[in-house]
N, C-alpha and C positions, 0 to 999 in steps of 0.2 A: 743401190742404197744411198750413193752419192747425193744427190737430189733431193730426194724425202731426206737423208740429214738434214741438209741444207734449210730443208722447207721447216722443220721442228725445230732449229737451232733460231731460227730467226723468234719464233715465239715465245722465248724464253729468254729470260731477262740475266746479263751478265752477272749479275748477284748473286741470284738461284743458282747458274749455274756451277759458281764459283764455290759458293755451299756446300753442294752438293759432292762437290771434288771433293775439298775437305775431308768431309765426313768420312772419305775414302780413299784417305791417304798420298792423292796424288796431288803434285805441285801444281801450284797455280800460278805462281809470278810468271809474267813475259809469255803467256801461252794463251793462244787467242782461243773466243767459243768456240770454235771447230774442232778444234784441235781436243778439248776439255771432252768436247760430246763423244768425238771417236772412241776414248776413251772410257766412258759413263756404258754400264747396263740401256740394253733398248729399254726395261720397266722405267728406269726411272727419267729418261727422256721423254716420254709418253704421259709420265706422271706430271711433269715439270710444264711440259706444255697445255696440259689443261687445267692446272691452275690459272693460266694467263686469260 
């Protein structure tokens, strides 16, 4: 899953992503998109990259 992260992380924009944490209680300062995505629901990464 390394990888396909990797490949959906890129299509989505730090904003959204940062959003989208929010929304879900987790910290955002100092924590890079990768690290945000590990973290995030598969739905809503899937959701977030087809908006792009």
């Amino acid at each position: 899953m390394g990888e396909e992260l990797e490949a959906l992380v890129k299509r989505i924009a730090a904003k959204d992503l940062r959003e989208a944490a929010k929304k879900r209680g987790i910290k955002t300062a100092c924590v890079k998109k990768i690290d945000l995505a590990k973290q995030l629901p598969r739905e809503v990464l899937d959701e977030l990259s087809s908006k792009q």
